[in-house]
LUMGU-38502 format. One record per residue (C-alpha): residue number from 1; residue in one letter; x, y, z. Coordinates in steps of 0.2 Angstrom, whole numbers, plus 5000, padded with zeros to 4 digits. Layout:
! residues N
     i   aa     c1     c2     c3
   NUM    a      X      Y      Z
...
This chain:
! residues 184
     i   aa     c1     c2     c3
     1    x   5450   5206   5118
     2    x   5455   5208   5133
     3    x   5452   5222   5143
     4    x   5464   5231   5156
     5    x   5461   5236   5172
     6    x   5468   5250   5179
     7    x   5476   5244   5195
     8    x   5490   5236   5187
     9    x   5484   5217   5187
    10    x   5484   5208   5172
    11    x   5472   5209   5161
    12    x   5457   5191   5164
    13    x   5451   5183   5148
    14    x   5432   5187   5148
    15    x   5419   5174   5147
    16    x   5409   5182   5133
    17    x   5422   5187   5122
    18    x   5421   5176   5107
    19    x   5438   5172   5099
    20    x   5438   5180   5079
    21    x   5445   5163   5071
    22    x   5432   5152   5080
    23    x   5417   5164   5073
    24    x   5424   5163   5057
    25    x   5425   5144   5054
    26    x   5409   5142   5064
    27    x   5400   5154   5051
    28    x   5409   5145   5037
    29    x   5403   5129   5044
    30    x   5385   5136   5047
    31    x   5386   5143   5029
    32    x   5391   5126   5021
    33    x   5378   5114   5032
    34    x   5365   5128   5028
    35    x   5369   5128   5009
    36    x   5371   5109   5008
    37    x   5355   5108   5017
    38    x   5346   5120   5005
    39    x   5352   5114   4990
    40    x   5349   5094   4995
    41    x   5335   5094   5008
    42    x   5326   5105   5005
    43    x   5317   5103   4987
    44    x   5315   5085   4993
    45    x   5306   5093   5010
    46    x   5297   5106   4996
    47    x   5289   5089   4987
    48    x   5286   5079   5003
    49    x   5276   5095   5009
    50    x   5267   5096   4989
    51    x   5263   5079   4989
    52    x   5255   5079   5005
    53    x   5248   5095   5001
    54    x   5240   5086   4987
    55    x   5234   5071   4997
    56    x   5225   5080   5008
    57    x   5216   5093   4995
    58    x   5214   5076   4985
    59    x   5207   5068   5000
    60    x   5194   5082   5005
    61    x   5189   5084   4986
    62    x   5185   5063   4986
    63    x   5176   5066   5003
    64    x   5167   5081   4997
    65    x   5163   5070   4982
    66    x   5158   5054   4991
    67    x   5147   5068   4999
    68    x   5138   5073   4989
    69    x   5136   5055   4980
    70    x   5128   5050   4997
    71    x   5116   5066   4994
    72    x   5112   5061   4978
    73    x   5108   5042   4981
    74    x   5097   5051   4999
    75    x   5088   5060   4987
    76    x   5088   5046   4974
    77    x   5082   5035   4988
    78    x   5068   5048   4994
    79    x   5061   5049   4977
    80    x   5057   5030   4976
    81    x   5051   5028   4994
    82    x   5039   5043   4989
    83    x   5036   5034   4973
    84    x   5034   5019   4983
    85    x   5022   5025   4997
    86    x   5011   5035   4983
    87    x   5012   5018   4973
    88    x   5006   5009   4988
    89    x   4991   5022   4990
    90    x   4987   5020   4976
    91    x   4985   5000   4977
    92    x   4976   5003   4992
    93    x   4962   5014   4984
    94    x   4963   5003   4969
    95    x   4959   4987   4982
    96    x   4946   4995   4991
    97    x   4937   5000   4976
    98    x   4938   4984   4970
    99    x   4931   4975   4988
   100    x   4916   4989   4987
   101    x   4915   4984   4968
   102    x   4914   4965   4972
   103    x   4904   4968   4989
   104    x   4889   4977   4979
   105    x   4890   4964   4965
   106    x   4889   4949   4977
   107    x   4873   4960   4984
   108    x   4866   4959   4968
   109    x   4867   4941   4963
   110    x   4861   4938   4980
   111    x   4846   4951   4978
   112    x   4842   4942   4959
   113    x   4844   4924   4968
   114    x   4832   4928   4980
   115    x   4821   4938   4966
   116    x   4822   4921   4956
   117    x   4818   4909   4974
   118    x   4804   4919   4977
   119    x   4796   4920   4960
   120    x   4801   4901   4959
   121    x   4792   4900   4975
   122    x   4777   4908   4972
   123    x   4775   4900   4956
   124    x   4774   4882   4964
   125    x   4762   4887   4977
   126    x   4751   4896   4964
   127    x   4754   4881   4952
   128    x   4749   4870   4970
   129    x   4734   4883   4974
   130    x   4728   4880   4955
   131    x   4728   4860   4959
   132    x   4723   4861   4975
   133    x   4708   4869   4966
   134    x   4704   4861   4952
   135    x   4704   4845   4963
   136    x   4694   4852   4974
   137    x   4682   4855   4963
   138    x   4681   4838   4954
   139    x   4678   4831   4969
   140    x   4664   4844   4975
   141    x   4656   4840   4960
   142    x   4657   4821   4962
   143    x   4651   4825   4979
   144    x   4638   4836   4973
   145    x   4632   4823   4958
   146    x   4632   4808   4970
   147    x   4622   4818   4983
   148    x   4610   4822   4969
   149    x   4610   4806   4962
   150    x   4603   4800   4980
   151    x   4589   4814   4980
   152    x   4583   4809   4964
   153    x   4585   4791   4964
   154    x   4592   4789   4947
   155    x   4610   4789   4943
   156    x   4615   4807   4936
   157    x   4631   4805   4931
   158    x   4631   4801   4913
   159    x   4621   4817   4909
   160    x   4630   4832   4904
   161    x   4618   4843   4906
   162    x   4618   4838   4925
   163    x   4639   4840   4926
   164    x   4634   4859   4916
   165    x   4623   4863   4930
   166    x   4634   4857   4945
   167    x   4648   4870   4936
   168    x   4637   4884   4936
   169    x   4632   4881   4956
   170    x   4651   4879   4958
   171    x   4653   4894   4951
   172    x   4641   4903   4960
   173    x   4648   4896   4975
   174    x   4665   4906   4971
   175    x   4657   4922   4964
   176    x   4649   4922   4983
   177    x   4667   4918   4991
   178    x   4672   4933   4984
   179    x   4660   4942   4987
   180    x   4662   4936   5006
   181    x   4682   4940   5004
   182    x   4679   4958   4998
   183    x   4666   4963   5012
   184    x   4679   4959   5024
């Protein structure tokens, strides 16, 4: 392909003119590494591609599943600390029902052991006031039968009708006590 020019000269080779043969073997060439390439390289580029395909949908579907394990033991884990806290409440109601429950009861045993101290208590001094008494009086009425026996001169205190008569003034002496006691 050379072109002429006019003026006579000879004809230059041009830079972008491509020689027939040289295309043709290059295209065959092309044609042939292309082929081989096709036929060789690329099913084994086809399963590299698959596999790795397959390892990263694989890899998301173990993470989406690894997900939603960790959702399940959240929830999971939840539940029992709700289960726990309502657990816990519960123990706590149970224990201070229990304090109030052995608080009252103490209250009471102390309430019937003072009951039982005082009763106790006023039972001795009434037992004592009842001595105290009766002591009293035997000893007013020895009182009383050694000062008769000095008004009348004679010993008084082998007669029973003298200890019946000392009774009676004792007695009249306590009806008047009373009497006293209730006026005021």
């Amino acid at each position: 392909m050379f072109t002429l020019i006019a003026s006579g000269e000879e004809a230059a080779p041009s830079v972008l003119a491509v020689p027939v043969d040289e295309l043709v073997v290059g295209l065959l060439a092309f044609i042939i590494v292309f082929g081989a390439l096709g036929w060789i390289a690329l099913p084994k580029i086809r399963k590299a591609l698959a596999a790795r395909t397959d390892a990263i949908e694989g890899g998301i579907k173990r993470a989406e599943e690894a997900q939603a394990e960790a959702q399940r033991s959240r929830d999971e884990y939840q539940q029992a600390l709700a289960a726990a806290r309502e657990e816990a409440a519960s123990i706590r109601t149970q224990a201070q029902a229990d304090r109030a429950a052995i608080v009252e009861e103490a209250r009471s045993e102390a309430r019937a052991a003072a009951a039982a101290v005082t009763a106790s208590a006023e039972a001795q001094m009434a037992a004592e006031r009842s001595q105290a008494t009766a002591q009293l009086q035997r000893e007013i009425g020895e009182v009383a039968i050694t000062l008769s026996s000095k008004i009348v001169g004679q010993s008084l205190s082998d007669d029973a009708r003298v200890r019946t008569t000392v009774d009676d003034f004792l007695a009249s002496l306590e009806s008047l006590a009373a009497q006293r006691e209730a006026g005021h």
